[in-house]
C-alpha positions in Angstrom: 142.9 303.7 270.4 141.7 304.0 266.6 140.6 301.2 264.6 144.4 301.1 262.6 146.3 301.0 266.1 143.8 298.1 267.0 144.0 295.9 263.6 148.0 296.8 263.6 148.3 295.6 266.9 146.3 292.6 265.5 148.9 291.9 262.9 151.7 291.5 265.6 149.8 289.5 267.5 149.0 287.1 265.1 152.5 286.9 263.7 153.2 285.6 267.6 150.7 282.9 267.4 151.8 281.9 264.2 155.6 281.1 266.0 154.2 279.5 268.7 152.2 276.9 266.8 154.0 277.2 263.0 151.7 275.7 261.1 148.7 277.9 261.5 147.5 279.9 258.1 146.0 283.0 257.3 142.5 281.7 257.2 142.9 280.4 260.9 143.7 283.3 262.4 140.8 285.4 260.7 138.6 287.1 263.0 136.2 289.2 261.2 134.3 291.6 263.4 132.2 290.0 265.9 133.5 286.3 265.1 135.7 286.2 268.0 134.3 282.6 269.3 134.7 281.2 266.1 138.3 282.0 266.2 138.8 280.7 269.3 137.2 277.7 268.5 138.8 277.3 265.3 142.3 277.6 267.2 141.6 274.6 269.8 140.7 272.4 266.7 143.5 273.4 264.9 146.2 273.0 268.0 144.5 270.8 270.1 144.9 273.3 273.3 142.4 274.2 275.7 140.4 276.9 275.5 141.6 278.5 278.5 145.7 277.9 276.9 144.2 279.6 273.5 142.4 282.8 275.9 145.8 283.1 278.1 147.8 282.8 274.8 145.8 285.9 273.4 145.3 287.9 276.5 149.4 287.7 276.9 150.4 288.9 273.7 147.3 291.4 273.6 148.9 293.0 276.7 152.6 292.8 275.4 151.5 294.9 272.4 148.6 297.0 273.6 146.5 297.0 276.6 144.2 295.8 279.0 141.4 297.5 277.3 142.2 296.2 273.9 142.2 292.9 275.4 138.9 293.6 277.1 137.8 294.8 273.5 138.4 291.7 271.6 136.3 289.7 274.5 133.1 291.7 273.5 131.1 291.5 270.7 132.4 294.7 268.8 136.0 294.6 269.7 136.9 295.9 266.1 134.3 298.1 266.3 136.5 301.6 267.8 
């Protein structure tokens, strides 16, 4: 998977978190290289859910528009790194 496929595959998945809770912006759903605990973070302050709600949240719609290994990809420190 190159690094488009990955932050294309980003897009849509944001665009899915953004209709499940409406009034998140831009800013709360960046995740710059490496910053993928701040997001997370910045998610459950921003909708009040658990951690473990935000991570199944992600890991579903990571696997509706990619795979397990992009999934796996975002988890680790480099996951835009391809």
């Amino acid at each position: 998977m190159t690094h488009f496929e990955i932050k294309s595959n980003w897009n849509l998945i944001k665009a899915k978190l953004k209709q499940k809770w409406a009034y998140l912006t831009e800013d709360d759903l960046e995740c710059p290289e490496d910053q993928h605990e701040q997001l997370i973070e910045r998610l459950q302050q921003r909708t009040g859910a658990t951690r473990e709600a935000i991570e199944a949240t992600l890991r579903e719609e990571t696997l509706r528009h990619s795979s397990e290994s992009m999934y796996r990809r975002f988890l680790s420190r480099n996951w835009l790194g391809v």
